[in-house]
N, C-alpha and C positions, 0 to 999 in steps of 0.2 A: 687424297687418293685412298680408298678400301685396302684396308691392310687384313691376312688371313690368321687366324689363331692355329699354333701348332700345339697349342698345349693337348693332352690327352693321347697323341698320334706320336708321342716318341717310343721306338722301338717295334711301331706298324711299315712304318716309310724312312726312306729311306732317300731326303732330295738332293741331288748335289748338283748345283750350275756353275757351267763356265760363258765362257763372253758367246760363245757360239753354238752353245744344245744346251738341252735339260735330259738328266737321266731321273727315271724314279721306277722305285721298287715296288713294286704293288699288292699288297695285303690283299688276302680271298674274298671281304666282303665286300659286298655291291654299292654297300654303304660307303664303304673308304674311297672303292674303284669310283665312284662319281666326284667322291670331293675332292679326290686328287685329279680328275683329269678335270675342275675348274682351279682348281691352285696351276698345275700344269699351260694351261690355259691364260692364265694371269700376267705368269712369269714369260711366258715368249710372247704376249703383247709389251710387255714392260721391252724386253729383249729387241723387239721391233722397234718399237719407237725410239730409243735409247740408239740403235744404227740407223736410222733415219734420219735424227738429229744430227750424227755424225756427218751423214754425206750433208746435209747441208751446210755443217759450218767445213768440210772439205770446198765444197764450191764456194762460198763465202771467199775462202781463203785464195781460191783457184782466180777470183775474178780480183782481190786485194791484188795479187800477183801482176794480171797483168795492167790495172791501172797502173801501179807505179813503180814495174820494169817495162810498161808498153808495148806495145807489139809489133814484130819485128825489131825486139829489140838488138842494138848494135855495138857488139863486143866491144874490149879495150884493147888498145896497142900502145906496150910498154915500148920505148925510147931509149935500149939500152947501149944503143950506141952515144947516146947524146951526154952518159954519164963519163968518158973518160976528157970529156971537152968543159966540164966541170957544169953545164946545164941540169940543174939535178932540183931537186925539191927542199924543203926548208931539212928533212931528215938527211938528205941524201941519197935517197931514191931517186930510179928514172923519171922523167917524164912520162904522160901518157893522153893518147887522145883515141876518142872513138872516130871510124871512119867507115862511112855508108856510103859507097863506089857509087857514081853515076852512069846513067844509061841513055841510050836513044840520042836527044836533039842536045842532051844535057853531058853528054860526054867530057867535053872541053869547060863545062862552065864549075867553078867551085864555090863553096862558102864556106870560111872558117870562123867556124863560131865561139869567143871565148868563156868557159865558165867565169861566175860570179862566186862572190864570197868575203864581201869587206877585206878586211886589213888588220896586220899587227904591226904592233908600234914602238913595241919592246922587248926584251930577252921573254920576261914573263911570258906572253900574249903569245911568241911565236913559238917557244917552247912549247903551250900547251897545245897551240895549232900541231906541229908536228907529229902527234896522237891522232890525227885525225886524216880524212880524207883532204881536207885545206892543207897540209903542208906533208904530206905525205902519200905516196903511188899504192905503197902497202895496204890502204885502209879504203882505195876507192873500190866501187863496186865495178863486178867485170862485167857488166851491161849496161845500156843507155838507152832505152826508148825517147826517138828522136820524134820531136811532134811541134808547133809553131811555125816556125821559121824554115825549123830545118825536117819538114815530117815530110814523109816520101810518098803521103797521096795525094794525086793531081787534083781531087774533089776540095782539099783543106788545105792545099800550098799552090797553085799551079801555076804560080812562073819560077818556081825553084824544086818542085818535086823532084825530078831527075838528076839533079847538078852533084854533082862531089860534095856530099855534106860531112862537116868535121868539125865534131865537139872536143877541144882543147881543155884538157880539166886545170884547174885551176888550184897550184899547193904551194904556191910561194910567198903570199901575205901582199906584195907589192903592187899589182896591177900589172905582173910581168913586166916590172922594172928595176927590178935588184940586180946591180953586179958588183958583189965585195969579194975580192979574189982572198984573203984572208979569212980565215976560220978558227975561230976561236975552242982552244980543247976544251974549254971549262963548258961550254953549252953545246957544241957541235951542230950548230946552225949553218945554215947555207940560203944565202940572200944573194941568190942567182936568176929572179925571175927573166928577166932581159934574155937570158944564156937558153933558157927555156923556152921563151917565145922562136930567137931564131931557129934553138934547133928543130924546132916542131913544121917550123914556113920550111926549112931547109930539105927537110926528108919529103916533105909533100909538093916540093919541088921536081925530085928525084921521082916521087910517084906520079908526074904529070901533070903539075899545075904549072910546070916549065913553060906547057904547052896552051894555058889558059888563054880563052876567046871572051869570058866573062866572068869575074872575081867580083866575091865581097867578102871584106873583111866584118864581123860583128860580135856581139857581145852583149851579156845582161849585167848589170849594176857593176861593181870593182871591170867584169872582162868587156863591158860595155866601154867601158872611161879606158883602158888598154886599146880599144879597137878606134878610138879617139887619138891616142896618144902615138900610139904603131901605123895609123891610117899613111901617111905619106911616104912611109917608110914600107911598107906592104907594096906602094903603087909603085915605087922604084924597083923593088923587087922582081916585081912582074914582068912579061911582054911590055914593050912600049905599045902595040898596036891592041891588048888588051883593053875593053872596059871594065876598069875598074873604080869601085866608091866603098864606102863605107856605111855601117849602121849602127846606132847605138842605143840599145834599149834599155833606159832607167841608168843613162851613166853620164848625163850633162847635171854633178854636183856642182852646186853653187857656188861664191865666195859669199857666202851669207853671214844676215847680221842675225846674233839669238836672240833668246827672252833676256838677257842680262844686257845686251847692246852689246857685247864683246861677239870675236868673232872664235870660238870654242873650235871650230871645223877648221881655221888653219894650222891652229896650234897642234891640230890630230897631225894633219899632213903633216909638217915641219916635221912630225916626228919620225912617220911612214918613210921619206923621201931619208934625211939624216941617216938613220937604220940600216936603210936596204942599198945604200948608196945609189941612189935613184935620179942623182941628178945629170950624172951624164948620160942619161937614157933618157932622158926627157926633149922635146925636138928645143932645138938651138935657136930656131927663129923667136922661142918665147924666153929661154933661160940665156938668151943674150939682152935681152932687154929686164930682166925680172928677178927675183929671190926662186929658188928654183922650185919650192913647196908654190910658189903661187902658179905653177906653172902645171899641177895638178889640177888645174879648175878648168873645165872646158873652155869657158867665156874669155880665156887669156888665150889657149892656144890656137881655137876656130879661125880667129879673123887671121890669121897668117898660114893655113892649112889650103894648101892645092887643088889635094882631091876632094872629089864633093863628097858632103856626107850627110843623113839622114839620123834627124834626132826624134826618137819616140819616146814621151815622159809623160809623164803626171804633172799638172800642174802643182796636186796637192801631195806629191811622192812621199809615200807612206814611210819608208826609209829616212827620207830629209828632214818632215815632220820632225820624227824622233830624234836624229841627230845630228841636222845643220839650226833646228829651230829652236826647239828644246830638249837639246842634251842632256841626260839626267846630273852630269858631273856641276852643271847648272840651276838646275831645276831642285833648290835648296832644300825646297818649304815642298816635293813633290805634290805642289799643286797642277803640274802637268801630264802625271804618272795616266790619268783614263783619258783627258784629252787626246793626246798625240796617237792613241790605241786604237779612238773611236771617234770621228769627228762631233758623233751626235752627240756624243757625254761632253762637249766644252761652250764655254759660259760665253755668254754674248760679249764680251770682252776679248777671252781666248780667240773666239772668232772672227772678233776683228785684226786680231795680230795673224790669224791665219791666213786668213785676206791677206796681209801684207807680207806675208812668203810669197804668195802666187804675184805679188807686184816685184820683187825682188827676180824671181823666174824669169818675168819677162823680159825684164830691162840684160840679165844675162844673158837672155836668147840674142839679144837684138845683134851680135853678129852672124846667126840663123838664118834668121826671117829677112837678111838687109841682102842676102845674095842669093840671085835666083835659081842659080846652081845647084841650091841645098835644099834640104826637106825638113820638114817641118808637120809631126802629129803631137800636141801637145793638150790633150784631154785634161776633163777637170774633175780625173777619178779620185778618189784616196787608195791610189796602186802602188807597183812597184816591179816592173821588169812583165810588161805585157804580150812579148811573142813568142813565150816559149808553149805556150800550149796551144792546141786547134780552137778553143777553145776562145779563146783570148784575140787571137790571132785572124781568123777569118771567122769564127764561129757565126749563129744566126745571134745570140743573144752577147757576144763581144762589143765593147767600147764601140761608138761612132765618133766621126768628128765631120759634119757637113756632110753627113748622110755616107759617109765612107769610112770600110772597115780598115785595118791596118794594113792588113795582106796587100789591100786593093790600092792602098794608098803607096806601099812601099814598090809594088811591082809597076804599076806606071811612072814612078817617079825612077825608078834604075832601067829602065828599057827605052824612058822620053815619050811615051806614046801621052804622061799629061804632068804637068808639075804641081807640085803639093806642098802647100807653106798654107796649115791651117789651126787657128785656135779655138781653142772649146768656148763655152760660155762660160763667164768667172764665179760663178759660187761653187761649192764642192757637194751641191744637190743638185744643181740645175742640170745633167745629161741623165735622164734613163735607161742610155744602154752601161751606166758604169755599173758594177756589181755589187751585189748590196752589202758585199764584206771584203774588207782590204785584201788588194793580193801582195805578200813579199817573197822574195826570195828565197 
């Protein structure tokens, strides 16, 4: 950039600027009066361009905004009656769920959809969650642009655009299955997620899902495996002349075997479940026959589950990859560290043992795909948790599986207008509608 020399012209002029003029003082000759009105000149194109810049990284910022608050985004509603019933967060905070009223044909119909967010397994872990919007109301954001599943235009959702949509956050570590009525002073944790699920159905009961014509229960990864776990317990809840099902996105975890042959993912649970005292919240039909941690694992509790329910995954679940396959507390010699990250960074070896995840997948689906009742989209993305965006969900360039998008697969499968039990092709290149970079959570 051309810089002006002021040398010579001290005590002729006189410039002074601020963000929004130029003042200057102008000496008699004609000589100076020219070279000041191009310095002049200079400095309010500089001053131009310099607010230019501005509005566009304001609009930059304007449209940051509403990608990821969304639009139309949909307030929060604190739970504070659900705190004297001891329903409260890992701090002890309310609960809290966002709630987008339904309209027109959708009046009577609801979907409650739970947040995700793994799990803690120890004081540590949930302590530090308790900082956070995972175990604490304090630190969530007070809007939710709702979109996937639950987005409210008919062109990107349109057998649930209108219905009662309600995003359930998620701050208990458990999968909404903690109830220890003891609390400990020295940490002042609260492993109440159970107490939080009911009072969340409780109150949206009382707002008129009492009166519900059409429910679904659902969930992405940890509130996916809760919409599994609360699925028959939801349907009892309901109208009996209601239909009511389930759906679970990215939350049919495996009982898988790792890279060490051990199986590193019960031992997690055992611990999740022990903690949060999660086993009498666990349904009875599985933790009567089983160790109650194994009764975390879809594949135990499907085949003895009522309501029908719809499972959407990943064959190659970018989540599971990392840690039902190769967990790093495993993975000694972090020879798995850019594999599990990036499919394409692992060695023809690694990819044969990833192969043998998606064989593992299958054989735990196979109480899924064995009753026609239930649904079945199981792609062969390297994803993780596929209907939350429009994008994913009904988008033109979102996942297929047999020429069908998810939306389309999941709305004729809960209406019955056609049944849907379909598998992708088995390598984790072979679908070109999968995206060319892992989705998680």
């Amino acid at each position: 950039m051309k810089t002006t020399t002021m040398a010579g012209f001290h005590g002729l002029l006189n410039l002074s600027l601020s963000s929004s003029s130029v003042s200057i003082h102008k000496p008699k000759s004609f000589f100076y009066e020219k070279k000041l009105s191009l310095i002049k000149e200079e400095v309010e194109g500089l001053h131009f361009i310099r607010m230019e810049k501005l509005k566009q990284c304001w609009s930059s910022l304007l449209v940051l905004a509403v990608v990821v608050i969304g639009t139309g985004a949909v307030p929060i509603t604190y739970l504070q009656s659900a705190v004297a019933k001891g329903a409260v967060c890992l701090d002890g905070s309310a609960p809290a769920y966002h709630f987008d009223k339904g309209f027109g044909s959708g009046v009577n119909n609801w979907i409650v959809h739970m947040e995700g967010g793994g799990w803690c397994t120890d004081v540590a872990s949930c302590n530090a969650r308790k900082n956070t919007m995972k175990g604490s109301s304090k630190f969530m954001n007070k809007d939710f642009g709702f979109s996937g599943i639950l987005g409210g235009k008919q062109n990107t959702n349109p057998d649930f655009y209108n219905w009662n949509r309600i995003k359930v956050r998620y701050c208990d570590g458990s999968s909404f299955t903690g109830n220890v009525e003891a609390v400990n002073p020295a940490n002042k944790l609260f492993f109440r997620g159970a107490r939080v699920w009911r009072a969340v159905i409780d109150d949206l009961m009382a707002k008129g899902m009492k009166n519900a014509q059409n429910a679904i229960l659902s969930g992405c990864s940890a509130g996916a495996l809760a919409a599994i776990l609360h699925c028959d317990t939801f349907r009892a809840i309901l109208p009996p002349t209601a239909r009511v099902k389930c759906v679970s996105d990215a939350g049919y975890f495996i009982h898988g075997t790792d890279i060490s042959g051990g199986s590193y993912i019960q031992t997690y649970y055992s611990k999740v479940v022990a903690l949060h005292g999660s086993a009498k919240s666990l349904p009875v039909s599985c933790t009567s026959k089983m160790k109650p941690e194994l009764c975390f694992f879809p594949q135990n509790v499907v085949p003895s589950m009522r309501t029908p329910l719809f499972v959407i995954n990943a064959a190659f679940d970018s989540w599971q990859i990392k840690n039902v396959l190769a967990p790093t507390v495993v993975d000694k010699r972090k020879e798995w560290k850019n594999c599990k990250l990036d499919l394409k960074k692992c060695t023809a070896a690694q990819l044969k043992t990833v192969q043998g995840f998606r064989d593992q997948m299958m054989r735990a689906l196979s109480p899924v795909h064995s009753t026609p009742s239930r649904g079945l989209f199981l792609d062969s993305c390297h994803a993780h948790c596929q209907g939350g965006s429009a994008a994913s969900w009904s988008g033109a360039k979102g996942p297929q599986v047999a020429n069908s998008k998810i939306s389309q697969a999941v709305g004729n499968w809960f209406y019955g207008r056609s049944a849907f039990q379909k598998i992708d092709c088995p390598s984790p290149i072979c679908n070109p509608t999968c995206p060319a970079i892992s989705t998680d959570e």
